[in-house]
C-alpha atoms as a printed R data frame, in Angstrom:
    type eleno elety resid chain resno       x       y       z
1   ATOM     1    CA   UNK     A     1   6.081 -28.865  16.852
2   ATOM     2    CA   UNK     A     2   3.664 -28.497  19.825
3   ATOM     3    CA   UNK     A     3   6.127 -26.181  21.611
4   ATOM     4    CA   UNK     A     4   6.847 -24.015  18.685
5   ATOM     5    CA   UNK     A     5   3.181 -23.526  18.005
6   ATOM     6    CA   UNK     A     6   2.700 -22.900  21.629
7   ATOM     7    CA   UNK     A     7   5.289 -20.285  21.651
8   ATOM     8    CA   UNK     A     8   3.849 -19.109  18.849
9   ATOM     9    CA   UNK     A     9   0.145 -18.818  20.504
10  ATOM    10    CA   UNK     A    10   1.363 -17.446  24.281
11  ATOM    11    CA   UNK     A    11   4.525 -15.173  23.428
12  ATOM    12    CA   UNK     A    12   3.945 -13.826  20.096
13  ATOM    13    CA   UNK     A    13   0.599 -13.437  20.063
14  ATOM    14    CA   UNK     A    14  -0.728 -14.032  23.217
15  ATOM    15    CA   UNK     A    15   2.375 -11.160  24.279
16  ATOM    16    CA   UNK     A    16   2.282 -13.185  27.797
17  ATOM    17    CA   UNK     A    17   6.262 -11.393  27.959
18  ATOM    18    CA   UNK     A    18   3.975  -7.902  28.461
19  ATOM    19    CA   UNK     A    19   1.709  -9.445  30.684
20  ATOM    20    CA   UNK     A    20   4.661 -10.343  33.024
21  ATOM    21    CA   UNK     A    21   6.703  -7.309  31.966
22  ATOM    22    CA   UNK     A    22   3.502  -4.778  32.913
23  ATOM    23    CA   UNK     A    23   2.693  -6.549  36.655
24  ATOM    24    CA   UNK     A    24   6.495  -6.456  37.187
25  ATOM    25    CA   UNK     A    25   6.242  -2.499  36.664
26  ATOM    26    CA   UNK     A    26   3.657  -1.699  38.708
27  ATOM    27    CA   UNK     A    27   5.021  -3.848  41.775
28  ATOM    28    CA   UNK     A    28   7.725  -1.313  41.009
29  ATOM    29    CA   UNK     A    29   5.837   1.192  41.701
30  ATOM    30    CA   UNK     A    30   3.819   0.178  44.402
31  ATOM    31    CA   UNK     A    31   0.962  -1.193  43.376
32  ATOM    32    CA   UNK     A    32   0.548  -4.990  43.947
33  ATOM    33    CA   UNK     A    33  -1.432  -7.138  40.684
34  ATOM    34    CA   UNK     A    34  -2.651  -9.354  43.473
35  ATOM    35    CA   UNK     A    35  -4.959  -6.418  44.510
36  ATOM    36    CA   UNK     A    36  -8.497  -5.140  42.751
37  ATOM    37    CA   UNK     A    37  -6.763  -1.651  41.381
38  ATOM    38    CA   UNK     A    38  -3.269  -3.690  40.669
39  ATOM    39    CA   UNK     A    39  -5.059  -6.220  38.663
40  ATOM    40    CA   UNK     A    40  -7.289  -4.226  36.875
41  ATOM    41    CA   UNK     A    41  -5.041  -1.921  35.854
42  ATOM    42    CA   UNK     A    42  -2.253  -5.153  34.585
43  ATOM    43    CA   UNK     A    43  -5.600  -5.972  32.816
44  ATOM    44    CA   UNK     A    44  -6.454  -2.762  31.056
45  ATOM    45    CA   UNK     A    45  -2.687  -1.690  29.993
46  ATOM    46    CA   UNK     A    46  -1.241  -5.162  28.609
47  ATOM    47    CA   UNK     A    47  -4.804  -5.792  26.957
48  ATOM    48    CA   UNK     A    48  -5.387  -2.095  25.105
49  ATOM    49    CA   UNK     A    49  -1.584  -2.234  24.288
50  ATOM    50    CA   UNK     A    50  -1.628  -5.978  22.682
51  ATOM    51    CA   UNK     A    51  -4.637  -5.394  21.040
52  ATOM    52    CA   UNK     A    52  -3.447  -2.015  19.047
53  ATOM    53    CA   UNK     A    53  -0.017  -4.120  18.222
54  ATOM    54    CA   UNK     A    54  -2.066  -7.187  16.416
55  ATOM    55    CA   UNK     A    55  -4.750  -4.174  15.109
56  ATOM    56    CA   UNK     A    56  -2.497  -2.040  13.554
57  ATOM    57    CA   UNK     A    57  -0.332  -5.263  12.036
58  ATOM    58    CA   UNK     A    58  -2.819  -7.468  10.928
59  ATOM    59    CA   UNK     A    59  -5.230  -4.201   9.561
60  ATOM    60    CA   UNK     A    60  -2.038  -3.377   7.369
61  ATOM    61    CA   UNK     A    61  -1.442  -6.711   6.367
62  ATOM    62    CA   UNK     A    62  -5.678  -7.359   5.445
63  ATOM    63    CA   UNK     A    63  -5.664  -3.751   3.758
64  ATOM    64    CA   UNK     A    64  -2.856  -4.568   1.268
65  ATOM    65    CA   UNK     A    65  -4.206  -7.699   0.356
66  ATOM    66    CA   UNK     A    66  -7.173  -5.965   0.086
67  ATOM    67    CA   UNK     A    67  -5.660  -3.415  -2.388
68  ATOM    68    CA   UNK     A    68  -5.893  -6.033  -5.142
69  ATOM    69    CA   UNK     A    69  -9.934  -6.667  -5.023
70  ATOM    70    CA   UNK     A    70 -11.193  -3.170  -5.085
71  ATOM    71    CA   UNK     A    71 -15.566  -2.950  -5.502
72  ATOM    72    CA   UNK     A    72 -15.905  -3.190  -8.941
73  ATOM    73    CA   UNK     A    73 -13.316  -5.989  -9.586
74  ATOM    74    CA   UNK     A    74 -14.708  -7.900  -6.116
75  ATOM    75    CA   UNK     A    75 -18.218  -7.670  -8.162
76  ATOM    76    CA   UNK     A    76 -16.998  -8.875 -11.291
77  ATOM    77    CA   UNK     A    77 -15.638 -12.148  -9.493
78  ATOM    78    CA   UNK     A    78 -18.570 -12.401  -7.485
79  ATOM    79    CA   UNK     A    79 -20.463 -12.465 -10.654
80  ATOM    80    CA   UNK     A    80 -19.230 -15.148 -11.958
81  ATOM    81    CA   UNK     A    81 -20.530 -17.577  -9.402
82  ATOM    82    CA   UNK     A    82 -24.270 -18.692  -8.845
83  ATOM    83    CA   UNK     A    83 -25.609 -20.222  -5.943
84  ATOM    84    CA   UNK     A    84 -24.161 -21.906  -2.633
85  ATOM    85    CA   UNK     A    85 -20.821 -20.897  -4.212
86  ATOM    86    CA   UNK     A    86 -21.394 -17.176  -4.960
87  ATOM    87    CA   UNK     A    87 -22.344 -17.273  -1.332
88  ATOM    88    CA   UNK     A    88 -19.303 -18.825   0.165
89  ATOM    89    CA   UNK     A    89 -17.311 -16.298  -1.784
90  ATOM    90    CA   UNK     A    90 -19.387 -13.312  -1.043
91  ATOM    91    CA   UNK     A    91 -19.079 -14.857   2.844
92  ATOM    92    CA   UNK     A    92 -15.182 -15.474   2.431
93  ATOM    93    CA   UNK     A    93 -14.872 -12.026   0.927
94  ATOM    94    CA   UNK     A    94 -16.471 -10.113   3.947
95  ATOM    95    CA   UNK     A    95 -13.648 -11.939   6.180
96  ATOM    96    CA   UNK     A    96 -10.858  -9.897   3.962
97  ATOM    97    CA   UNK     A    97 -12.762  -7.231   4.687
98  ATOM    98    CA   UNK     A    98 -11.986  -5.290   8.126
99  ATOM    99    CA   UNK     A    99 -15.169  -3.287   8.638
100 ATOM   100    CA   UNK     A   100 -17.587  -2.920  11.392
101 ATOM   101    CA   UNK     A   101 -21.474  -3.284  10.730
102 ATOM   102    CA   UNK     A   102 -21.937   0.483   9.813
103 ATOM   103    CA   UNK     A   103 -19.189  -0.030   7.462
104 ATOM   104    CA   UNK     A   104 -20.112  -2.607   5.793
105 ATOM   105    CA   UNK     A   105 -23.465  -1.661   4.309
106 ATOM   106    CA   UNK     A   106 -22.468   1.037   1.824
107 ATOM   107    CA   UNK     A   107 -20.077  -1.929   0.397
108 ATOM   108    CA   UNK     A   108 -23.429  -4.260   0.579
109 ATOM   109    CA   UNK     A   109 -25.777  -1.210  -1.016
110 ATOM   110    CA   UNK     A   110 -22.961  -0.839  -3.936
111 ATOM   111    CA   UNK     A   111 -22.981  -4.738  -4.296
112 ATOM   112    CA   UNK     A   112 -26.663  -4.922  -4.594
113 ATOM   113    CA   UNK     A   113 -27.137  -2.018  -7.083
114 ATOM   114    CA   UNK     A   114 -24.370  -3.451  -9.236
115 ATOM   115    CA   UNK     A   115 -26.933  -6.327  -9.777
116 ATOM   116    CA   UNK     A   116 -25.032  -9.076  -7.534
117 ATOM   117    CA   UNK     A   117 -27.719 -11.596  -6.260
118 ATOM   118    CA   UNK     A   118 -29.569 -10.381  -3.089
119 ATOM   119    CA   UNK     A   119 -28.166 -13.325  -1.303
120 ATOM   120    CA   UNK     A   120 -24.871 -12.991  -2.187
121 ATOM   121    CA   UNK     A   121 -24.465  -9.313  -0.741
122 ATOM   122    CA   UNK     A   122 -26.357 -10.731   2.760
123 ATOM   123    CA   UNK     A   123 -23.867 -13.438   3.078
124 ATOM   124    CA   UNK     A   124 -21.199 -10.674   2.600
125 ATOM   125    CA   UNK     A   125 -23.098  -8.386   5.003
126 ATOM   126    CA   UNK     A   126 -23.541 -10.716   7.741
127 ATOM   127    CA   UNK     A   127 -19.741 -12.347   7.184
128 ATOM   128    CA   UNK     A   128 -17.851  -8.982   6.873
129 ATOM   129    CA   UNK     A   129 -18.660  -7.203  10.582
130 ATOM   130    CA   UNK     A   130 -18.699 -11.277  12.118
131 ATOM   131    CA   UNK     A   131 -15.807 -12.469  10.479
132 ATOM   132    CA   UNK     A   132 -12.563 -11.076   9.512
133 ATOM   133    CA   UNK     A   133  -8.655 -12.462   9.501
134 ATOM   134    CA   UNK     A   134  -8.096 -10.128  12.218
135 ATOM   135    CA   UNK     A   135 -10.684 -11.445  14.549
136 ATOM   136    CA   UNK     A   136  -9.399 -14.636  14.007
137 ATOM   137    CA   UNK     A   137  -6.005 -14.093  15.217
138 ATOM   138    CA   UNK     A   138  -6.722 -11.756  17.952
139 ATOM   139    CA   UNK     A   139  -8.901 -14.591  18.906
140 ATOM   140    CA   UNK     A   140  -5.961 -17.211  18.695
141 ATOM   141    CA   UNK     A   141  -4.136 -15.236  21.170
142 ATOM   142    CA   UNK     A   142  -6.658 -15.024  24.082
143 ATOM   143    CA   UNK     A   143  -8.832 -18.386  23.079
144 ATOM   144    CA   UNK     A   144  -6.401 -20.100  21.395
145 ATOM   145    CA   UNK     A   145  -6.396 -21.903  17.966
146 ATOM   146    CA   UNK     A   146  -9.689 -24.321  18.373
147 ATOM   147    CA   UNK     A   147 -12.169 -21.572  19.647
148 ATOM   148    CA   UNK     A   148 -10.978 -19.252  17.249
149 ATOM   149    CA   UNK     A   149 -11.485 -21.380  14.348
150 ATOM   150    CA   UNK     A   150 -14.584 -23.062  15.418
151 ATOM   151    CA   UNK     A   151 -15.281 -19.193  15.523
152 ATOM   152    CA   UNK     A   152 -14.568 -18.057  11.954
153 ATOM   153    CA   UNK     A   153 -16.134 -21.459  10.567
154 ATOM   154    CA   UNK     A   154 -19.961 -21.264  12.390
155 ATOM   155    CA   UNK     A   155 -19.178 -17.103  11.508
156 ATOM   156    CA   UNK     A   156 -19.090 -18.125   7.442
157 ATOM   157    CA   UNK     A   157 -21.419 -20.897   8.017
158 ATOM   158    CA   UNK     A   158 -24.393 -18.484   9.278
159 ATOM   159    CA   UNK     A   159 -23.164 -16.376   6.392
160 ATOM   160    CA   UNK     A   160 -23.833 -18.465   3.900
161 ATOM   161    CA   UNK     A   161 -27.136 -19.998   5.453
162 ATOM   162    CA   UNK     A   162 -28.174 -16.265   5.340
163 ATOM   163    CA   UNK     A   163 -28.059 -15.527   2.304
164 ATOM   164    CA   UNK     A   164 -29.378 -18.884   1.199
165 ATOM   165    CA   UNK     A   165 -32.696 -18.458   3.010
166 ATOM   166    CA   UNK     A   166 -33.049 -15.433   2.002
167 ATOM   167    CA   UNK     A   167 -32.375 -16.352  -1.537
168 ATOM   168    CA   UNK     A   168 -34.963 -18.790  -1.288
169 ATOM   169    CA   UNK     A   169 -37.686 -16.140   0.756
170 ATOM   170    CA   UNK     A   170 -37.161 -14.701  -2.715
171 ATOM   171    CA   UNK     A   171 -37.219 -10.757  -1.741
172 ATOM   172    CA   UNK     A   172 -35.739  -9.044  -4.293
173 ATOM   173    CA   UNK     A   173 -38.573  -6.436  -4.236
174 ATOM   174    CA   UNK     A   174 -37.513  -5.589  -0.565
175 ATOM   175    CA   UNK     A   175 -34.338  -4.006  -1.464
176 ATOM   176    CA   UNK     A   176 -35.227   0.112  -1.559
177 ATOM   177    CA   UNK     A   177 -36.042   1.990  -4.514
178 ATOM   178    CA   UNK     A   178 -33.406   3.929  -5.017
179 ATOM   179    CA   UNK     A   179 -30.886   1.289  -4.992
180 ATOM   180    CA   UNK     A   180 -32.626  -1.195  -7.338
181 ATOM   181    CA   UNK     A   181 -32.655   2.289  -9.979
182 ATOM   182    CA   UNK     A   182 -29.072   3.360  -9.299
183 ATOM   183    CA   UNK     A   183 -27.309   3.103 -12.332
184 ATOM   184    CA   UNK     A   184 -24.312   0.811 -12.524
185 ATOM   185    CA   UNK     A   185 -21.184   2.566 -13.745
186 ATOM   186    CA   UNK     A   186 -17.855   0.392 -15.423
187 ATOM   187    CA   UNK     A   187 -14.826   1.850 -13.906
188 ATOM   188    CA   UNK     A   188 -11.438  -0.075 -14.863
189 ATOM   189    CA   UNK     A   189  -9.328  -1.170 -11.763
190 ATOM   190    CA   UNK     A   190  -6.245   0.746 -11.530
191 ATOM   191    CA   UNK     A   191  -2.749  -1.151 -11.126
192 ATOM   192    CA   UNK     A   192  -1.326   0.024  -8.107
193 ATOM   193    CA   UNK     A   193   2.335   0.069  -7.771
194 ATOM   194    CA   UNK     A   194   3.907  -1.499  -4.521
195 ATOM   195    CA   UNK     A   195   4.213   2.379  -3.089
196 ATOM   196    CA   UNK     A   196   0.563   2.759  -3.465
197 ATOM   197    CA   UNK     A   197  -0.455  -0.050  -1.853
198 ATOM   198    CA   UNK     A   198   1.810   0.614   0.941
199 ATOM   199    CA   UNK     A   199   0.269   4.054   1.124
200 ATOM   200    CA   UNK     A   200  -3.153   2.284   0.998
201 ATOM   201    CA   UNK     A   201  -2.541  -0.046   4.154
202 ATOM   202    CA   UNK     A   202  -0.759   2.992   5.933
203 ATOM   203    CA   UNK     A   203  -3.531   4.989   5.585
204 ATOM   204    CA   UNK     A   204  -6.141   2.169   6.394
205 ATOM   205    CA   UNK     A   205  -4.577   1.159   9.404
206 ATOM   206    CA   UNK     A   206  -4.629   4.861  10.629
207 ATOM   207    CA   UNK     A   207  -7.828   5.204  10.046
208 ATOM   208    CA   UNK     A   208  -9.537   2.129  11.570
209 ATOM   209    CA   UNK     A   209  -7.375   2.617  14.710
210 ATOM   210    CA   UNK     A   210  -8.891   6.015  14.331
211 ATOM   211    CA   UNK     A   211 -12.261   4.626  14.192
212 ATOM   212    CA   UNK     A   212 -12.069   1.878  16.413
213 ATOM   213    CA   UNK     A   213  -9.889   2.930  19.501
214 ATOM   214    CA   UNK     A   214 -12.548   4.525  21.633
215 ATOM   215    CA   UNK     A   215 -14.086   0.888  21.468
216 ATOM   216    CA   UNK     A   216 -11.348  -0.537  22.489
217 ATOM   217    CA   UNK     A   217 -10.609   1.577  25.935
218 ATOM   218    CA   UNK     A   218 -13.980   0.964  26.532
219 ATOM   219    CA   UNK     A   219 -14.360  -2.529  25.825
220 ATOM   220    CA   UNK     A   220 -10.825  -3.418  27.992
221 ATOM   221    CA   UNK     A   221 -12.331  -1.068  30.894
222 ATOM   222    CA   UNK     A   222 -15.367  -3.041  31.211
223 ATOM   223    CA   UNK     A   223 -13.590  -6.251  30.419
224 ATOM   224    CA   UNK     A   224 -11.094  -5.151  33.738
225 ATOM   225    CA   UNK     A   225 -13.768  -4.261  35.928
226 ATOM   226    CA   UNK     A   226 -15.782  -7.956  35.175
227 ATOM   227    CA   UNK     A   227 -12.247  -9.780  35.729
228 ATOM   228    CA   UNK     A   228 -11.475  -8.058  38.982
229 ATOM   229    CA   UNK     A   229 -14.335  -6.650  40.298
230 ATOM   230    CA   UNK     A   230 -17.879  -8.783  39.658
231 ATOM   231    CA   UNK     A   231 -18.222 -11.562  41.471
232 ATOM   232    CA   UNK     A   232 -17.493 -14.779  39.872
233 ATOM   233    CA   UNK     A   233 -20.648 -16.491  41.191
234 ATOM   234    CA   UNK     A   234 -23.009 -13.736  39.636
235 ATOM   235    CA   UNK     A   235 -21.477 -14.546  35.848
236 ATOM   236    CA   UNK     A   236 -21.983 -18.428  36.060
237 ATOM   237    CA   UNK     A   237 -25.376 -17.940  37.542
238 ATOM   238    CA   UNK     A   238 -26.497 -15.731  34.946
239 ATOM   239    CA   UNK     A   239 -24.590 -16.688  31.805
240 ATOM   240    CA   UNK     A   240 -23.218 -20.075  33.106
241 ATOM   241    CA   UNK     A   241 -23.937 -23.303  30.497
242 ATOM   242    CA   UNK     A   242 -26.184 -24.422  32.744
243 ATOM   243    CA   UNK     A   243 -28.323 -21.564  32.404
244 ATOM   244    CA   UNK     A   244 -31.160 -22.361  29.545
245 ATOM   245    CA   UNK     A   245 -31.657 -18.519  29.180
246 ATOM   246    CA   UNK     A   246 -28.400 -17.399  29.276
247 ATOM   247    CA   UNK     A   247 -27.972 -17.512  25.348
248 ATOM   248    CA   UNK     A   248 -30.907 -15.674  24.514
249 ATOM   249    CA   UNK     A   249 -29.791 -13.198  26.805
250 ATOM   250    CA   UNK     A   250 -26.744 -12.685  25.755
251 ATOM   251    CA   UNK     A   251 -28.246 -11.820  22.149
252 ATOM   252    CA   UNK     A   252 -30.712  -9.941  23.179
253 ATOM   253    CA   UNK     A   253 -28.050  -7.352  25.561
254 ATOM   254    CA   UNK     A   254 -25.223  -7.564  22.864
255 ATOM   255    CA   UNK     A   255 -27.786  -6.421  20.095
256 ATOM   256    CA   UNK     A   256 -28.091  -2.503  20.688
257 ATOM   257    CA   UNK     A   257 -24.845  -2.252  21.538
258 ATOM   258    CA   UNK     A   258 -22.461  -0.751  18.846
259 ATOM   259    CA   UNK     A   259 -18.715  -2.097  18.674
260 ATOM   260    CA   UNK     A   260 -16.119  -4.408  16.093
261 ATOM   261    CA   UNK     A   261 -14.997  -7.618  17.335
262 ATOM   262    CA   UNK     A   262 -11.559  -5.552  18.469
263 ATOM   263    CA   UNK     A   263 -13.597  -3.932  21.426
264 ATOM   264    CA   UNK     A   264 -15.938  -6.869  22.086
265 ATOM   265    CA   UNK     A   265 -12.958  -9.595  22.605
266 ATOM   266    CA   UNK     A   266 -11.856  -8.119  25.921
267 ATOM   267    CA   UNK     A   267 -15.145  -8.541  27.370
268 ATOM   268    CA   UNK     A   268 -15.586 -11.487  26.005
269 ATOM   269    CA   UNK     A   269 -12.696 -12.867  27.879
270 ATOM   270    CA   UNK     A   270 -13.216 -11.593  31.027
271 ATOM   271    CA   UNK     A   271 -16.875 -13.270  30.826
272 ATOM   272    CA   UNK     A   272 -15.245 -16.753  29.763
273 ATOM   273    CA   UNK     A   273 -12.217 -16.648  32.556
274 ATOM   274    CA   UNK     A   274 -15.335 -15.486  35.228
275 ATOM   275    CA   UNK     A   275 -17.565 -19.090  34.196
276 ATOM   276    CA   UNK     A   276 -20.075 -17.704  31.470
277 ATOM   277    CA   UNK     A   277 -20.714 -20.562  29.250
278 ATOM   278    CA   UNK     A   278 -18.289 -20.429  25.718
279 ATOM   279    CA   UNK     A   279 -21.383 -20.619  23.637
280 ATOM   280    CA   UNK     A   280 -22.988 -18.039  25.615
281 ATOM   281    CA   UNK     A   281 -19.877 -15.487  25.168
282 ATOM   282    CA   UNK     A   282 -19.746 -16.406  21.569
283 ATOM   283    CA   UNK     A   283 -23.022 -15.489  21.114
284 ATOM   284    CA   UNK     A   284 -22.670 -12.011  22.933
285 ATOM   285    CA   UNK     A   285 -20.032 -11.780  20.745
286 ATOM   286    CA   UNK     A   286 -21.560 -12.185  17.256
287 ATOM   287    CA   UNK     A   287 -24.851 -10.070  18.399
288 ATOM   288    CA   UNK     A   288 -22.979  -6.884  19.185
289 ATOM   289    CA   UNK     A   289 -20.717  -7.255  15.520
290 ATOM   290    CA   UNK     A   290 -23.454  -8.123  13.453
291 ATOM   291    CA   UNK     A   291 -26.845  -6.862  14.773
292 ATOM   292    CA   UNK     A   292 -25.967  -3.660  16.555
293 ATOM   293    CA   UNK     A   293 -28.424  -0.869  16.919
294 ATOM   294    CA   UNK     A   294 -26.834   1.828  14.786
295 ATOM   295    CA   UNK     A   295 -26.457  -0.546  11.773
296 ATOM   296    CA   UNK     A   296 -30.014  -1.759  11.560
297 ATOM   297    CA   UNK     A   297 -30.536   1.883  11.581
298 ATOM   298    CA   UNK     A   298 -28.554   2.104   8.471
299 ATOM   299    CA   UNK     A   299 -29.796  -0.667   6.944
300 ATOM   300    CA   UNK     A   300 -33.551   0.096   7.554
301 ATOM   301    CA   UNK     A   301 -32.694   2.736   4.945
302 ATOM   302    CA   UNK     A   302 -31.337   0.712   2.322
303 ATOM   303    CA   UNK     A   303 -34.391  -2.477   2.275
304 ATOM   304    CA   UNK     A   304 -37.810  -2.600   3.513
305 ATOM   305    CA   UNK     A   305 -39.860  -3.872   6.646
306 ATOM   306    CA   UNK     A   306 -40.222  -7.545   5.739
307 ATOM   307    CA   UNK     A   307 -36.530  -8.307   4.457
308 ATOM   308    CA   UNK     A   308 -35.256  -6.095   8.048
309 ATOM   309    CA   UNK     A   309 -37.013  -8.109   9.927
310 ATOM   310    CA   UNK     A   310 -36.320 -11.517   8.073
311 ATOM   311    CA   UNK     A   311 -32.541 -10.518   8.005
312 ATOM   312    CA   UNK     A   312 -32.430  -9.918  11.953
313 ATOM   313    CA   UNK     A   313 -34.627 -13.476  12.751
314 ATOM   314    CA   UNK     A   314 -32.451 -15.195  10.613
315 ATOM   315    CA   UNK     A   315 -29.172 -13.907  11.765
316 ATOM   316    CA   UNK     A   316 -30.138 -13.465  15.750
317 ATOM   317    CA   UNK     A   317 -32.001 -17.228  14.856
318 ATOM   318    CA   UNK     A   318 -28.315 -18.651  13.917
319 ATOM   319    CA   UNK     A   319 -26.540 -17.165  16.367
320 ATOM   320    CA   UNK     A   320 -28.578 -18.161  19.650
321 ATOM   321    CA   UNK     A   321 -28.436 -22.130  17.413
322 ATOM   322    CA   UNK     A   322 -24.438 -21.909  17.650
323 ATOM   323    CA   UNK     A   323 -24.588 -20.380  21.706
324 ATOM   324    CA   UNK     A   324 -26.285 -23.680  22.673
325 ATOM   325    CA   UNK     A   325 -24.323 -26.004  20.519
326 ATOM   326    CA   UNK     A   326 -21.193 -24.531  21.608
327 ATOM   327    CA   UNK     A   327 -22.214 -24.601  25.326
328 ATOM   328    CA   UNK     A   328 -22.861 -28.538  25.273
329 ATOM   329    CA   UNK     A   329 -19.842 -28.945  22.728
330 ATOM   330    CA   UNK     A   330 -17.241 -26.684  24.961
331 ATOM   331    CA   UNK     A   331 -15.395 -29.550  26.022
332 ATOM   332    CA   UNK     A   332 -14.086 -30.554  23.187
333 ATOM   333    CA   UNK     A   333 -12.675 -26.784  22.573
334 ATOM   334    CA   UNK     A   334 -11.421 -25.561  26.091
């Protein structure tokens, strides 16, 4: 069973066949993987290729499940529940949902209008950019299965401690005008027939590739030029476990950057293989998905001073928490 799941992990979606197959090509042609350029380029081209194979499946896969739970039947489901559970759900929704941090607040500003409780739509929010299925499996195949669960689970868990605080810092007046006034409007959910929803995925799929590729060149060029080219010494001394300031760090350079987890992975990984601590990476990680610079832009529009600046302490507050537990715990996941 270990072998088959092992297989499973380093063939199919690991893709360590490309790996091999890519640094046999360009020893073909001349170029040697045992050099800088050789091994950066292996790097960039089996990386930006495996990662657009697991994007466009698994974004296909998400979108047609997704087909079934449009907005207004999502809300009615979501309305149902009260407390810690509407927040798990709102949290465990946002991971069905494959949408970067800009994306996700026009879902969170028609969730809140629609009269769902403040904390609900937060937990969604913070869960949806953080979280998805796709992260978790794209994660599985560089990580492998504990990190990328332990990832997902302290992902919902922030989530849903999100929402609750803010439930309990009881700001419902922060939430801007014009959303608390919008008027909610009933629309019946269509059946879709099997075509449609295969139309749906198709065109999903297109578009988030659309969306998200210049990310991903860019995130697998700067994750090739940290494996082959930086010095591993400078990573562990600056974002090593050991460091007590690496964590905070790491939050505070992944926050105005803008990218999904697709285009933050590959860095990720190059940080991890070069000795930065795996809480510290995690936490770069989570920072750039969830509190990016362009979002909190957008979402400045939608609430007011006090609840922005409550929603980024408590987020930013949870994930610098999980960076230092998951430095001293990393044993027990690498």
């Amino acid at each position: 069973m270990n072998y088959i799941w092992l297989f499973i992990q380093d063939q199919i979606l690991g893709m360590q066949w490309l790996h091999e197959w890519i640094g046999q090509l360009l020893n073909a042609v001349g170029l040697s993987i045992e050099n800088k350029l050789g091994g950066m380029l292996q790097f960039f081209i089996y990386d930006t290729i495996k990662i657009f194979i697991l994007l466009g499946v698994l974004i296909f896969i998400i979108s047609y499940i997704q087909s079934y739970f449009p907005p207004e039947r999502s809300r009615k489901i979501l309305g149902r529940f009260h407390g810690i559970r509407a927040n798990l759900l709102g949290a465990l929704l946002g991971t069905v949902t494959p949408f970067c941090s800009c994306s996700s607040i026009p879902l969170f500003m028609g969730f809140t209008s629609a009269g769902l409780p403040l904390s609900v739509t937060f937990s969604f929010l913070i869960s949806s950019p953080m979280v998805d299925l796709g992260s978790l499996v794209l994660l599985m195949s560089i990580f492998g299965w504990k990190i990328a669960a332990a990832y997902v689970i302290v992902g919902l868990i922030i989530a849903v401690l999100g929402g609750t605080l803010i439930e309990k810092m009881k700001m419902e007046d922060q939430v801007a005008d014009f959303i608390k006034q919008a008027k909610r409007v009933e629309i019946d959910s269509i059946e879709l027939t099997f075509k449609e929803r295969y139309e749906f995925a198709q065109k999903q799929v297109a578009e988030t590739v659309k969306k998200v590729a210049v990310y991903i060149f860019v995130g697998v060029g700067i994750g090739a030029v940290i494996h082959n080219l930086i010095p591993e010494y400078w990573v562990q001394s600056l974002l090593g476990g050991h460091n007590v300031y690496a964590v905070p760090l790491a939050t505070i350079v992944g926050t105005p950057m803008y990218a999904d987890i697709f285009g933050t992975i590959p860095v990720a990984e190059s940080l991890l293989i070069k000795g930065a601590g795996l809480g510290t990476v995690l936490a770069f990680m989570m920072a750039v998905t969830t509190l990016s610079l362009p979002s909190m832009i957008m979402l400045s529009k939608a609430v007011k001073r006090k609840l922005m600046i409550a929603f980024i302490g408590i987020v930013a507050g949870g994930i610098m928490i999980v960076g230092y537990l998951f430095n001293i715990f990393a044993f027990l996941l690498i």
